[in-house]
Backbone bond lengths (Angstrom), bond angles and torsions (degrees), N, CA, C in turn:
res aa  C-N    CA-C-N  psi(-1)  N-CA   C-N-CA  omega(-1)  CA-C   N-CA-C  phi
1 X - - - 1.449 - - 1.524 107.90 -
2 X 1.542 119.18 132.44 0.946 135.78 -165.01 1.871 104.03 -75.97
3 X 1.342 126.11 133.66 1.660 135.86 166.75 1.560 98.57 -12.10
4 X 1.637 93.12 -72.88 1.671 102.85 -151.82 1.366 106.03 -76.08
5 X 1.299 121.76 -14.72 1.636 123.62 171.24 1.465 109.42 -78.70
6 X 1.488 126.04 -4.84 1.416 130.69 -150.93 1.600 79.52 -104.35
7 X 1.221 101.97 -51.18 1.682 114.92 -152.59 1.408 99.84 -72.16
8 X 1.225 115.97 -35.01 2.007 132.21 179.00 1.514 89.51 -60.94
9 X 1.368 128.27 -43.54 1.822 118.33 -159.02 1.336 110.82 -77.13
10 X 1.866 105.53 -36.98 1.509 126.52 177.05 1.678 97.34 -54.89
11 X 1.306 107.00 -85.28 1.625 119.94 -166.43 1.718 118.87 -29.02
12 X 1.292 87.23 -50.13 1.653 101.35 171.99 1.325 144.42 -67.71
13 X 1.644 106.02 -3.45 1.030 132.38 163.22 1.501 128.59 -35.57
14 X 1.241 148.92 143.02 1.412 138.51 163.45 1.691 108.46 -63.36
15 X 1.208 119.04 -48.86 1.390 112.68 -173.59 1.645 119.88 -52.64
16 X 1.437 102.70 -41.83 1.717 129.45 170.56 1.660 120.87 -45.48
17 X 1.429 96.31 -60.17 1.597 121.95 170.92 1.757 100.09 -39.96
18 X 1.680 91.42 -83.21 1.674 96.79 -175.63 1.293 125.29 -51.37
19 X 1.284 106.75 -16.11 1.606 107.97 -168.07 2.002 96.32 -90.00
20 X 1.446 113.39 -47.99 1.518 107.10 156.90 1.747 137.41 -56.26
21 X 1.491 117.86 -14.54 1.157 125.23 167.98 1.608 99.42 -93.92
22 X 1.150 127.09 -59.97 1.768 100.15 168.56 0.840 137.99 -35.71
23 X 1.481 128.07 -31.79 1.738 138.42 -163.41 1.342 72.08 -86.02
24 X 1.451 140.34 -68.11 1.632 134.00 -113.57 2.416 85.08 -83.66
25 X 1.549 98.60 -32.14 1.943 94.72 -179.04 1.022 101.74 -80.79
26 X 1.767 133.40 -20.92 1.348 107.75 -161.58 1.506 105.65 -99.37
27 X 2.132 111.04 0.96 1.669 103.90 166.90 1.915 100.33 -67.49
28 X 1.201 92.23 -34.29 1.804 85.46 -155.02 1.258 102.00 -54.52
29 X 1.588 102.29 -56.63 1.556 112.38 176.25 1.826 116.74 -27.78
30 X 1.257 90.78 -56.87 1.529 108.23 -178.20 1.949 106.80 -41.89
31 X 1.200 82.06 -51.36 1.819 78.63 -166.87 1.751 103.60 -72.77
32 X 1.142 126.05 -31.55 1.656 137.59 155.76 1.587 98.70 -5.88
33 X 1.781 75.64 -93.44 1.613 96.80 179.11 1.847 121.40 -39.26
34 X 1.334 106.37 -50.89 1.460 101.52 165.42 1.456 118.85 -53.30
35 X 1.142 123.40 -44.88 1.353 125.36 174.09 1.653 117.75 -39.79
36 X 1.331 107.95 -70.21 1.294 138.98 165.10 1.710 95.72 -23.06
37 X 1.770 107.09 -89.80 1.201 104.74 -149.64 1.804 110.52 -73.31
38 X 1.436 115.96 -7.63 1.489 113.75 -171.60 1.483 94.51 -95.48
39 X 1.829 147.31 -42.74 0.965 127.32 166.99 1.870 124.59 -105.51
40 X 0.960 82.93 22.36 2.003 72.15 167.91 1.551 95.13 -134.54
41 X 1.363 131.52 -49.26 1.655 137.09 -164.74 1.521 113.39 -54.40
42 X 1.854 97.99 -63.29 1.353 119.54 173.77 1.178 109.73 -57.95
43 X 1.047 139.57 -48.70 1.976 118.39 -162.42 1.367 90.71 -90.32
44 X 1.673 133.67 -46.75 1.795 107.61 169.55 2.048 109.84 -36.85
45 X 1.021 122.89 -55.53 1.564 131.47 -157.79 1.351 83.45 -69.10
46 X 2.009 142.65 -57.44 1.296 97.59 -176.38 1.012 126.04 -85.39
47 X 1.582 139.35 3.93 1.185 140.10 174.95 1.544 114.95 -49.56
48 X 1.577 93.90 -36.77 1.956 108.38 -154.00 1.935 94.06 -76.92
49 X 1.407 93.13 -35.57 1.493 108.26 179.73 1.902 122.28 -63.35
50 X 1.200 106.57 -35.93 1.429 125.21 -178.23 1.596 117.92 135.55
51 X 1.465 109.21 17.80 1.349 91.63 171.64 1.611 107.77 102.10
52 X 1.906 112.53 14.49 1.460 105.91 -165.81 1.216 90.54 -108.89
53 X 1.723 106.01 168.37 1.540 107.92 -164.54 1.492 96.81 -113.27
54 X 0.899 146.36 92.03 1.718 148.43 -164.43 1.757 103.36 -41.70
55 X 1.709 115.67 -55.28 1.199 107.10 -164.55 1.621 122.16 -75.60
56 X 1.272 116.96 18.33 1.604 122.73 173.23 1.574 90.16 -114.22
57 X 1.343 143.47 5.20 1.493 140.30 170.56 1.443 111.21 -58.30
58 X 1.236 134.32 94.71 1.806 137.91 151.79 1.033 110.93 -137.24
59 X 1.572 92.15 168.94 1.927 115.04 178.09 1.724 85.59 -105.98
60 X 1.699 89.90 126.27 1.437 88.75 153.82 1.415 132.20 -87.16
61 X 1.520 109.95 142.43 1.616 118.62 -168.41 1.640 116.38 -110.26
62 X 1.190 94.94 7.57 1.933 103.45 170.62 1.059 109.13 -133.14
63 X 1.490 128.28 2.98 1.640 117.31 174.43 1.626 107.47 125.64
64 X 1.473 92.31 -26.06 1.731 73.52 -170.33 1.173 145.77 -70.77
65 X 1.692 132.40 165.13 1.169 133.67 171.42 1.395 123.33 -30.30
66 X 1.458 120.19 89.48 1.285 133.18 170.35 1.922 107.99 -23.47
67 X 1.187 120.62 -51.07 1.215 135.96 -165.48 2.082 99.74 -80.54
68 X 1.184 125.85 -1.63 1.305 128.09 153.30 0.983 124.61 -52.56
69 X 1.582 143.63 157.95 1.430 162.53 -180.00 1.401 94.32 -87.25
70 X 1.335 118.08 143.08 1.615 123.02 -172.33 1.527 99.21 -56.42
71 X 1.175 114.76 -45.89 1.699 128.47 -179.31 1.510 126.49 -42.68
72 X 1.190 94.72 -45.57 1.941 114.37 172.24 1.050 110.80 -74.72
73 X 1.702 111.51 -59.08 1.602 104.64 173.38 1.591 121.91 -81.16
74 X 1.207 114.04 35.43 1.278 130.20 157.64 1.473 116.77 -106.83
75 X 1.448 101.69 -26.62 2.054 88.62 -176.42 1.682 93.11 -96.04
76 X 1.558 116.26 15.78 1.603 95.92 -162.44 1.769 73.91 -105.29
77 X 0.999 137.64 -35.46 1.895 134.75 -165.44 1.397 102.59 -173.39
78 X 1.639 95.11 -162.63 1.322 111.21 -176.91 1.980 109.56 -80.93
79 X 1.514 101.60 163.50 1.290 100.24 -168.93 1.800 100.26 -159.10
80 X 1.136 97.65 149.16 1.939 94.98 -165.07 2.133 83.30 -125.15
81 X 1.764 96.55 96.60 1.134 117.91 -169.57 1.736 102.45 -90.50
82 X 1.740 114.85 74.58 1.336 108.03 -161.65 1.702 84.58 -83.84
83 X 1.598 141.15 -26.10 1.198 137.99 177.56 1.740 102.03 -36.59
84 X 1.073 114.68 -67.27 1.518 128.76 -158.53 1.985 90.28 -67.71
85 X 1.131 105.19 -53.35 1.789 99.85 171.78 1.759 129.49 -38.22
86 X 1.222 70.11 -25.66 2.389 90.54 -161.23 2.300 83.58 -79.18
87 X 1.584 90.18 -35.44 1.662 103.18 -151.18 1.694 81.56 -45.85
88 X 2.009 103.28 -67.76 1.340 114.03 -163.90 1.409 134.45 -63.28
89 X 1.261 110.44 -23.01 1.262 136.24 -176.06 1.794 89.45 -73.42
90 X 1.369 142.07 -78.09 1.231 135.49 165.59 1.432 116.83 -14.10
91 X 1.536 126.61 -58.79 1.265 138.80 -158.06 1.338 94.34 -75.55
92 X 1.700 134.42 -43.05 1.089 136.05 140.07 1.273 140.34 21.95
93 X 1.995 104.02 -98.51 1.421 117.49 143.39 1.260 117.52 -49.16
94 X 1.013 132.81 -53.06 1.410 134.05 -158.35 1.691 110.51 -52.20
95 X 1.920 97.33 -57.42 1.526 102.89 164.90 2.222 118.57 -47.05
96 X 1.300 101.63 -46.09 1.102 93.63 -140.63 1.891 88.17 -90.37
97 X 1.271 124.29 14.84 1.414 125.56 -178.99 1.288 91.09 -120.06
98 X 1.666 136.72 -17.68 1.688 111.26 148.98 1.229 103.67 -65.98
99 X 1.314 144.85 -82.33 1.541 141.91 -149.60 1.588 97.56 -57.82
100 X 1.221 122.88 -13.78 1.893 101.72 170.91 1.610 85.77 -69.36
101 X 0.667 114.32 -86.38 1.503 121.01 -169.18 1.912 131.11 -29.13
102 X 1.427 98.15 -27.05 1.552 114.09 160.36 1.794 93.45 -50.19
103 X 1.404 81.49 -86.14 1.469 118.47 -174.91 1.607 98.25 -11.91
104 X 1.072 102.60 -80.72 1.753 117.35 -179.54 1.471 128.31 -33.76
105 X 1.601 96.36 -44.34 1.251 102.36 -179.38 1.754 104.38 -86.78
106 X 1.327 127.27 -47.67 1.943 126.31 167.71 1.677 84.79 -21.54
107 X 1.637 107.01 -67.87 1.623 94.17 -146.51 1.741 121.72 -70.67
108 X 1.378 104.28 -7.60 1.444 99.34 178.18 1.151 106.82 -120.31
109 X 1.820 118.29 36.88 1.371 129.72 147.63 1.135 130.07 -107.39
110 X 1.530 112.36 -11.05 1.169 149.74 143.83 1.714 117.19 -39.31
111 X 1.464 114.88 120.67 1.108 114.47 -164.48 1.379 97.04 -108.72
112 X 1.763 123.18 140.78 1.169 135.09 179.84 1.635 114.86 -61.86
113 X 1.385 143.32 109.84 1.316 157.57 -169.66 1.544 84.75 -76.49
114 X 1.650 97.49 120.78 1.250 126.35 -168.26 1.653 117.48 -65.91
115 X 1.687 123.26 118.09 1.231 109.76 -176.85 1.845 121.71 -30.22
116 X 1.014 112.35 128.47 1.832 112.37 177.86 1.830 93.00 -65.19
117 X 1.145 116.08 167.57 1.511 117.69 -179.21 1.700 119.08 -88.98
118 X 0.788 132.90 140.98 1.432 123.02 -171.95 1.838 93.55 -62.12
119 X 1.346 82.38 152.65 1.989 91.70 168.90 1.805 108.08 -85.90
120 X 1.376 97.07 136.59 1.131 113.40 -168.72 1.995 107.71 -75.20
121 X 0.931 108.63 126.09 1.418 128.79 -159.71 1.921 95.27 -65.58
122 X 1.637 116.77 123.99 1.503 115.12 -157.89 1.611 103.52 -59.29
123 X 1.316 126.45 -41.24 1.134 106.19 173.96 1.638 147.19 -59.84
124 X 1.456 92.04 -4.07 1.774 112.05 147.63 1.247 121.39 -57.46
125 X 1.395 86.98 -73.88 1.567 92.29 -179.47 1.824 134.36 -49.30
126 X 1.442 99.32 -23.98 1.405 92.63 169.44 1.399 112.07 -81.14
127 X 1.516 105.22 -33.41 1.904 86.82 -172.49 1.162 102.79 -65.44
128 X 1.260 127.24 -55.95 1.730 100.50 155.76 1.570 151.27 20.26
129 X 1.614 70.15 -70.86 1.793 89.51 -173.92 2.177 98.35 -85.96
130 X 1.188 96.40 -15.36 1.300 102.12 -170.63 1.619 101.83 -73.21
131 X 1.494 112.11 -64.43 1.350 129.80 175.10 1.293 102.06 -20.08
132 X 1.446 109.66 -69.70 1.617 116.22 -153.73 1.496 109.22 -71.77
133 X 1.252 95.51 -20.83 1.768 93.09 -172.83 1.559 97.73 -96.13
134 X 1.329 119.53 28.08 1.111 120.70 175.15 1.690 113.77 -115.70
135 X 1.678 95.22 -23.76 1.581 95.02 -160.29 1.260 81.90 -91.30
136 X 1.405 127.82 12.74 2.002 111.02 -177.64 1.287 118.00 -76.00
C-alpha cells in the first residue's frame, strides 16, 4: 500500500474528521471566550477593584519605569507580566466551566440505550418449539 493511499485511509477516518472539526470550534470558541473575558469580565473585575486594568500589571525585570504600558516595558527588557497571567488564567476557568456545562447538559440529553433483553434460557425455548409443534 502506497504512503499517500495509507495517509488517504488514516485522514478519512471518523475519529480524524471529528477530532479536526473540534480543534477548528474549539479555536473559534477560544477567541469567544477571550472576547468575553478581556472586554466585558475584565473591566467589570477592575471596576469592582478601583478602576485597575489587570493586563498592563508587571514587575519590571530590567529597570524599567514602573509607570510604562506593559508594551514599552516590554521592548525596553524582561518583564514578569503576572497582569496578563490573572487575564488568562480567568479565561481559563471561564472556558473550562462553559464546556463542564456543554458537557453536562449533551449528557443529560442523552437518552439511556435501552437494557438489551436477557437471553431466554434454552429450555424455554424448546417448549416453545414443542408447544407450537403441538398446536399444529
Amino acid at each position: 500500500m502506497g504512503f499517500f493511499t495509507e495517509f488517504k485511509e488514516f485522514a478519512v477516518k471518523g475519529n480524524v474528521m471529528d477530532l479536526a472539526v473540534g480543534v477548528i470550534i474549539g479555536a473559534a470558541f477560544g477567541k469567544i471566550v477571550d472576547s468575553i473575558v478581556n472586554d466585558l469580565i475584565m473591566p467589570l473585575v477592575g471596576k469592582v477593584v478601583g478602576g485597575l486594568d489587570f493586563s498592563n500589571y508587571y514587575l519590571a525585570l530590567a529597570g524599567q519605569d514602573p509607570t510604562l504600558p506593559l508594551l514599552e516595558a516590554k521592548k525596553i527588557g524582561a518583564v514578569f507580566a503576572y497582569g496578563n497571567f490573572l487575564t488568562v488564567a480567568l479565561n481559563f476557568v471561564i472556558l473550562a466551566f462553559i464546556i463542564f456545562l456543554m458537557i453536562k447538559q449533551i449528557n443529560r440529553l442523552k437518552k439511556e440505550a435501552p437494557a438489551a433483553p436477557a437471553a431466554t434460557p434454552e429450555e424455554v425455548v424448546l417448549l416453545r418449539e414443542i408447544r407450537d409443534s403441538l398446536k399444529k
